[in-house]
N, C-alpha and C positions, 0 to 999 in steps of 0.2 A: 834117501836122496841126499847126495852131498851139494855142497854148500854153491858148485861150482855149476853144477847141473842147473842147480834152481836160480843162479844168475842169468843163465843163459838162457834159460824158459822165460823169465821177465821182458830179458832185453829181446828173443825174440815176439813176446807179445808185443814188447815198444814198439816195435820194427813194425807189427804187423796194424798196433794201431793208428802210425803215423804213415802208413801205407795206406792206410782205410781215409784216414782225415785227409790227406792228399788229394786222392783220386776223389773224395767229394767235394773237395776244393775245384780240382779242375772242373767236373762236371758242373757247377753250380759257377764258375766262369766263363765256362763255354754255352750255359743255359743266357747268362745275363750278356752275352756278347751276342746270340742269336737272335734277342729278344733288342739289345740295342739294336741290330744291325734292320732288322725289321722295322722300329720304330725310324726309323733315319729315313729308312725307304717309302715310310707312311709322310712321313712329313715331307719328302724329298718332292713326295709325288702333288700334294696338295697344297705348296706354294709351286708347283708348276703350274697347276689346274687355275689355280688362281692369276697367275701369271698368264695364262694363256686367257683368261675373261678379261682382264684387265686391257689387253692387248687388242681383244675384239672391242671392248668397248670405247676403246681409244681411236681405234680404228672406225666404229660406226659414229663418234663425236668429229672424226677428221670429216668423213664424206657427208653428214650435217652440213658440218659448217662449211662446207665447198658449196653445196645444193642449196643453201640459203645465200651466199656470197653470190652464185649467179644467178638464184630470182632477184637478188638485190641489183644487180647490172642491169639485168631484164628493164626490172622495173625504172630502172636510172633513166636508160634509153628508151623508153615508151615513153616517157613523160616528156623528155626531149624533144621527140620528135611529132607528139602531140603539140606541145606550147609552141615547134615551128610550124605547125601546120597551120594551127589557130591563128599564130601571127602573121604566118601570107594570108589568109584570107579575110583579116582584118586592114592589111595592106590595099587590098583592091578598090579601085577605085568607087566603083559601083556601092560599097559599104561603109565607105569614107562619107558619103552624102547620106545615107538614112545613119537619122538619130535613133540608137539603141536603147529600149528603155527594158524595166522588167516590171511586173506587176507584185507588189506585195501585198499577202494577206493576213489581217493584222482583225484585231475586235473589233478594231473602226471602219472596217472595210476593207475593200479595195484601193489600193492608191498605187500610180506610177510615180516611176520614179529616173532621174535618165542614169545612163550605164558607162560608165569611161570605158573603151576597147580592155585598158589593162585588168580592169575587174570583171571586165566580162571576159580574158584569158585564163584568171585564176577559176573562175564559177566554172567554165566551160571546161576546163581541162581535167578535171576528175569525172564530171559524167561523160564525157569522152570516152576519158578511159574507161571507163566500165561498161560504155557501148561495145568497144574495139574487145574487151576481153569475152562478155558475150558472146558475142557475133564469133568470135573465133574458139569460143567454146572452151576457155582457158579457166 
C-alpha cells in the first residue's frame, strides 16, 4: 500500500469519525432541547395552575369580605333603627310618668335600683336585638 493510499484511509476514517461525533452531537442536542422544551411546558403549566388558585382564592377573599361588609351594614342599620324605636317609646308620654327601675341580684340580695331612659336604651337595645334576629330566624 503506498503512502498516498493509506493517507487517504486515515483522512477518510477522520471524515467518518467526525461524521459520527457530529451526528451524536446533534442527537444529544436535539435530546436536551426536547427535554428543555418539555420541562418549560411542565413549569409553564404549574405557575398557571397556581395562578389560577391564587385567582380563586383572591377571588373567594373579595366575596368574604363583600358578605361580611354587608352583615356589617345589616348590622349598622338594625341597631339604628332599634335605638330609634326604643327612643320613641321612651318618648311617650305614658312612660315619661312611670319611674323605671331594674332589679339587681347580687349575694346581698335583691335590691332596686332606678334606671335613666338612656341606660335603659343601651341595656334594652342588644336583647332587642336578639329578640328581632330570633323571631326572624336570622
Amino acid at each position: 500500500m503506498s503512502l498516498e493510499k493509506i493517507l487517504e484511509k486515515i483522512e477518510l476514517e477522520a471524515r467518518q469519525e467526525v461524521d459520527r461525533i457530529l451526528s451524536e452531537a446533534r442527537e444529544k442536542a436535539e435530546q436536551i432541547k426536547k427535554e428543555a422544551e418539555q420541562k418549560a411546558r411542565e413549569q409553564a403549566e404549574a405557575i398557571l395552575r397556581q395562578a389560577e388558585a391564587e385567582g380563586r382564592l383572591e377571588a373567594s377573599r373579595i366575596v368574604t369580605q363583600a358578605q361580611l361588609q354587608r352583615r356589617m351594614e345589616l348590622l349598622k342599620t338594625r341597631r339604628a333603627l332599634i335605638n330609634k324605636v326604643l327612643a320613641t317609646a321612651l318618648e311617650k308620654e305614658e312612660l315619661k310618668k312611670v319611674k323605671l327601675k331594674k332589679e339587681i341580684v347580687s349575694r346581698e340580695g335583691l335590691k332596686q335600683e332606678a334606671l335613666p331612659s338612656g341606660k335603659l336604651l343601651e341595656e334594652l337595645s342588644q336583647e332587642v336585638e336578639n329578640d328581632i334576629l330570633e323571631w326572624l330566624k336570622i
